[in-house]
C-alpha positions in Angstrom: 0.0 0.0 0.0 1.1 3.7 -0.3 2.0 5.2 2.3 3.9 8.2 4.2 6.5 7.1 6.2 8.8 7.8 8.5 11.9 6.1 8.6 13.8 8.5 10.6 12.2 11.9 12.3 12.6 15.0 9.6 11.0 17.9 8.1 7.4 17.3 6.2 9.9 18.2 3.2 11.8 15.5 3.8 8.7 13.0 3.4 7.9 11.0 0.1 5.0 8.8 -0.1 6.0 4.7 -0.5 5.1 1.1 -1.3 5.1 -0.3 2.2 3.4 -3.2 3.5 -0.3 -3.3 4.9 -0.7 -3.3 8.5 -0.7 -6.9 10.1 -4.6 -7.8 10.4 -5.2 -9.2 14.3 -8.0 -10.2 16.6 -10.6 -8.2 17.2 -9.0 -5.4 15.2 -11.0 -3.9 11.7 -8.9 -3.2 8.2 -10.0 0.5 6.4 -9.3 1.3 3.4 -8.6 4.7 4.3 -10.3 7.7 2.4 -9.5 10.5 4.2 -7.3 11.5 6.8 -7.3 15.1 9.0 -4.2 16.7 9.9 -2.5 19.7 13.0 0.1 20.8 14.0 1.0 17.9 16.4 1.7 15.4 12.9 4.4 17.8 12.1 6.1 18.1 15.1 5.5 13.8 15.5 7.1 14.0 12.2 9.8 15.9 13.2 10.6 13.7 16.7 9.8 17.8 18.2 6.4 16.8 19.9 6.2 15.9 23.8 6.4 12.2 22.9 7.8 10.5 20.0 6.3 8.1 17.8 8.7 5.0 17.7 10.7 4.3 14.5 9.8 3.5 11.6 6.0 4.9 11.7 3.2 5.9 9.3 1.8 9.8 10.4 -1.4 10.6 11.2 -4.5 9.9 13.7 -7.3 10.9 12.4 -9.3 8.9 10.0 -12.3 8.0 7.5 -12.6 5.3 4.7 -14.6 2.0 4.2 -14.3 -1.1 6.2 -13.1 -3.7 3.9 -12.2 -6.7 6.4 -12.5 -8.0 10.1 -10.9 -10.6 12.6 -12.8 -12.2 15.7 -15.1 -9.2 16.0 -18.5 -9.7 17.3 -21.1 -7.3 16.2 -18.6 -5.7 13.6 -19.7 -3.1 11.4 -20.8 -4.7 8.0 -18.1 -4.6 4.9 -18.6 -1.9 2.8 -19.5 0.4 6.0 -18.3 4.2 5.9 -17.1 4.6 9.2 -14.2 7.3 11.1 -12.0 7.3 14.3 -8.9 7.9 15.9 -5.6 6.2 16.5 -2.3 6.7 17.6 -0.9 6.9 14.1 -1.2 5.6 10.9 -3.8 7.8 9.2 -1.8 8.8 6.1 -1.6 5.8 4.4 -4.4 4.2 1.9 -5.2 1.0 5.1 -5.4 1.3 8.3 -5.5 -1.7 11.2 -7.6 -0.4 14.5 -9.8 -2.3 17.1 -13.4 -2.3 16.8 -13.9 0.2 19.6 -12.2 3.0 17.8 -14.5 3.3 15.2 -17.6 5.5 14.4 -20.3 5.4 11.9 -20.0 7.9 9.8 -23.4 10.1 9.6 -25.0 9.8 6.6 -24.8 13.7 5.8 -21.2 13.6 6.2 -18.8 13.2 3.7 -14.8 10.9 4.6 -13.1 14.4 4.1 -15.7 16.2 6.9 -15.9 13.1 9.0 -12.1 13.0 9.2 -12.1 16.2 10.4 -14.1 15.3 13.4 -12.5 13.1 16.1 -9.6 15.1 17.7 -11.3 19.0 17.2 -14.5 18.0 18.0 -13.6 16.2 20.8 -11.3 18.6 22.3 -13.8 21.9 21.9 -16.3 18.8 23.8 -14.3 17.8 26.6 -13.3 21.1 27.2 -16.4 23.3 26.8 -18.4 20.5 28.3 -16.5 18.1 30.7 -14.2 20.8 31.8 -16.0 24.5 31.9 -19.5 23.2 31.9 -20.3 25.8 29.8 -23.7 27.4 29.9 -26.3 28.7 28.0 -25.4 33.0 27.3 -22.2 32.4 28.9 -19.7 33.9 26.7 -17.0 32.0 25.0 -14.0 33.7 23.7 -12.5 31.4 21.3 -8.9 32.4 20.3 -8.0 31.3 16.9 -11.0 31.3 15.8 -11.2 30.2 12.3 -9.2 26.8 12.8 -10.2 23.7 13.2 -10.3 23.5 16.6 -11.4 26.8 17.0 -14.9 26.3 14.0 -15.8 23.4 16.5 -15.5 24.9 19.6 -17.8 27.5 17.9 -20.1 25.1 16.9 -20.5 23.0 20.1 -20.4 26.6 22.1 -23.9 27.4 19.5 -25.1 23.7 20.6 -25.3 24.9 24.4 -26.4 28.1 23.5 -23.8 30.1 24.4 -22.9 33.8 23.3 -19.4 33.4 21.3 -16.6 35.7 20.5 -14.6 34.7 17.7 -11.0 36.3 18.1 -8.7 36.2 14.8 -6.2 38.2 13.6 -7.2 38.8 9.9 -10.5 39.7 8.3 -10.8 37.3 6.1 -10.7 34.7 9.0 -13.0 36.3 11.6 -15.5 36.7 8.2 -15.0 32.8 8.3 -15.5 32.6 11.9 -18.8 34.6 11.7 -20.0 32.6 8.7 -19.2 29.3 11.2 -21.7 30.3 13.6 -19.4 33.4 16.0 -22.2 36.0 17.3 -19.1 39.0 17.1 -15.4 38.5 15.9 -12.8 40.8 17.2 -9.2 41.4 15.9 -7.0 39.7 18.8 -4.3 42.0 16.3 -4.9 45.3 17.8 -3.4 47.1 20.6 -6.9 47.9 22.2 -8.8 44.5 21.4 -9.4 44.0 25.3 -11.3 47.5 25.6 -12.8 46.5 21.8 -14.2 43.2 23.8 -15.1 44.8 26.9 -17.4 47.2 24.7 -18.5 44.2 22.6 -19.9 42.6 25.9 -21.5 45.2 27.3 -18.9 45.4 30.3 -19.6 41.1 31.1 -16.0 39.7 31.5 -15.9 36.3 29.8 -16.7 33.1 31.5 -14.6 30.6 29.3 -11.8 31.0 27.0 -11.0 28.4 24.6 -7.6 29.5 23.5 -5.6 27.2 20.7 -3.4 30.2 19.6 -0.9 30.5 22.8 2.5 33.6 22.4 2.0 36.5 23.8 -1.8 37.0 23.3 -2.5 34.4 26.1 -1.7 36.4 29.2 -3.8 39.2 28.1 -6.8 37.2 26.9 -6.7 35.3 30.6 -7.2 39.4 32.1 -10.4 39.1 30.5 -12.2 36.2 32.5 -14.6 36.4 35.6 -14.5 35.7 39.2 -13.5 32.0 38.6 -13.7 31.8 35.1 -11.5 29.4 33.0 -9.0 29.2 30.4 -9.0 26.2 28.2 -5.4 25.7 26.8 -5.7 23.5 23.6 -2.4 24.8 21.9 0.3 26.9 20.7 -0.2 27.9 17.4 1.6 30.8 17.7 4.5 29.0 17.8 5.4 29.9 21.3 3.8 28.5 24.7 3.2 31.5 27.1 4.1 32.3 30.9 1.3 33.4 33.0 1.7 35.5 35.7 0.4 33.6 38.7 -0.8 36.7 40.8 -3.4 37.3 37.9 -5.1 33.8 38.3 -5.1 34.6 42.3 -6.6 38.0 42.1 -9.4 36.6 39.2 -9.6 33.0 41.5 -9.4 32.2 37.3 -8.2 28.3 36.1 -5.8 27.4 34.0 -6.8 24.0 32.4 -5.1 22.3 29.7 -7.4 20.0 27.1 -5.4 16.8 25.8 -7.5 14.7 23.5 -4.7 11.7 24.0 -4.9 11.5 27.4 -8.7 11.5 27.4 -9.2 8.2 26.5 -6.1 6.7 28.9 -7.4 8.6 32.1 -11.3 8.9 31.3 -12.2 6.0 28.9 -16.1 5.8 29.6 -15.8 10.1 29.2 -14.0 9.7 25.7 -17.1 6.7 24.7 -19.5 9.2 25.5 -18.3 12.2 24.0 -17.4 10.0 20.8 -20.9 8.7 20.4 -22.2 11.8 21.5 -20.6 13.7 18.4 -21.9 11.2 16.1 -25.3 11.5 17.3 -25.1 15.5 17.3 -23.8 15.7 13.6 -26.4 12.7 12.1 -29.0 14.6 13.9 -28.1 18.3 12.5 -27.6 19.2 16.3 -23.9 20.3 15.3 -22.9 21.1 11.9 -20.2 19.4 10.3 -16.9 20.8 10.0 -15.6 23.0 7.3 -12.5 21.4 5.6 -9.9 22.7 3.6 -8.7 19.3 1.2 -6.0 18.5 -0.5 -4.5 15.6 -2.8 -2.7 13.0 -1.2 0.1 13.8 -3.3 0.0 17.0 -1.8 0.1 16.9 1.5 3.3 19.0 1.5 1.2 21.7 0.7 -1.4 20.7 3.1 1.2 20.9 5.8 2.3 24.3 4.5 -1.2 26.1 5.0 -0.9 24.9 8.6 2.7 25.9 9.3 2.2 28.8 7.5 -1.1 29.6 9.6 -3.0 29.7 6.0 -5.9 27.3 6.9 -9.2 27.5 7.9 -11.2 25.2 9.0 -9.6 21.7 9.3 -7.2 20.5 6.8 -7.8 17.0 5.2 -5.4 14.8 3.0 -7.5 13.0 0.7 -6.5 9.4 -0.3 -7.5 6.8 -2.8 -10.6 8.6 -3.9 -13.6 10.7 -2.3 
């Protein structure tokens, strides 16, 4: 099968896509021919042996997910041949098979095509665990979401609409907080300008915010946590910026504000039954029309360097999605 692969950690540059073999099929696991698969920033950095832990050597990229189940082993109640289904797993994604056990799969909803379905499992269930789980966000709360027109930050919008919350879409160009907007954000603001705070403040009507969902990080982190309520709370999702921030503590102590970071890996390792909720949850919410599905921004397989480069380069919106072996 073809494949990216990583023989030994490099650049996205230095990747080619090969002939490798397919993935050993064992018990209780599920073959995909894979369709689609969503990419971040974390593939890159895996890639480039930079993230917080290291994919072992060799490995095929990727966790995210969509295609057609073409084969089982030892599975009871397995989902028929021929099924569309999506998921998440600790790699493999960017390759045209993929091996996983039966729990990690999804039905894909029926209005959903692979490219949005792969998009789905790691934004969607970070903006859930967090907005939900975490800052049991309410109904006119407001949400400041900082990086807005991403793909973490379109679903955080969209589950924030779900609960009925008031959201704030922060984004430094126009262009992106016009995307925001069009994503389901009530205002956008430009997190760009010197006097965004007093912008916001006037925005609100004078309400502090009660959750920030902040996937942007550098030096616009610190400020945006000035912002929050009487015990408000700061989801941490990531550093797109390029540069993780320092927060003065004295802040958080004056504003009895949380910091609280939102891992999607460590979900399913130190909350299982949390992560087998949320997952069918999301499903349900997206067949039903209760949450949209996510925009995507797809390219070729062939192309992935390029897909890579609109994230590095901070050029996407939405989610991007490598497209393999067909639509």
């Amino acid at each position: 099968m073809k494949a990216l692969f990583v023989e030994n950690y490099t650049s996205v540059e230095g990747l080619r896509i090969c002939e490798v073999a397919a993935p050993a099929l064992e018990p209780g696991h599920v073959r995909v021919r894979v369709r689609a698969a969503g990419i971040g920033f974390v593939e890159a950095l895996k890639i480039a042996g930079k993230y917080q832990t290291k994919d072992p050597l060799p490995f095929v990229p990727g966790t995210e997910f969509a295609g057609i189940v073409e084969e089982v082993h030892g599975v009871e109640m397995a989902p028929p041949i021929g099924e569309r289904v999506f998921g998440l797993a600790p790699r493999g994604a960017l390759a045209e098979e993929i091996v996983v056990p039966i729990g990690g799969l999804s039905r894909i909803p029926d209005r959903l095509s692979f490219a949005e379905a792969a998009a789905v499992p790691v934004n969607y269930l970070t903006a859930a665990y967090g907005l939900i789980e975490l800052a049991r966000l309410q109904a006119k709360q407001i949400l400041l979401v900082l990086g807005a027109a991403g793909g973490t930050g379109t679903a955080a919008i969209k589950i924030a609409r779900m609960l009925g919350a008031h959201v704030v879409a922060a984004a430094a160009s126009e262009d992106k907080r016009a995307f925001a907007l069009s994503q389901g954000a009530d205002q956008a603001i430009d997190y760009a300008a010197k006097d965004w705070r007093q912008t916001l403040t006037s925005m609100t009507e004078g309400r502090p915010v009660d959750v920030i969902f902040d996937a942007v990080g550098g030096d616009i982190s610190p400020i945006a946590f000035r912002t929050l309520r009487w015990r408000g709370q700061h989801l941490v999702v990531g550093f797109a910026a390029g540069t993780i921030p320092a927060l003065p503590m004295n802040i958080a102590l004056l504003k009895g504000a949380s910091l609280v970071g939102v891992d999607t890996a460590q979900i399913r390792k130190h909350e299982p039954e949390v992560h087998e909720r949320l997952t069918k949850d999301i499903a349900r919410w997206l067949d039903t029309g209760e949450v949209e599905p996510p925009p995507t921004m797809r390219f070729s397989f062939e192309a992935f360097r390029q897909a890579f480069d609109a994230i590095s380069c901070r050029r996407a919106v939405g989610k991007v999605v490598v497209e393999i072996g067909g639509t």
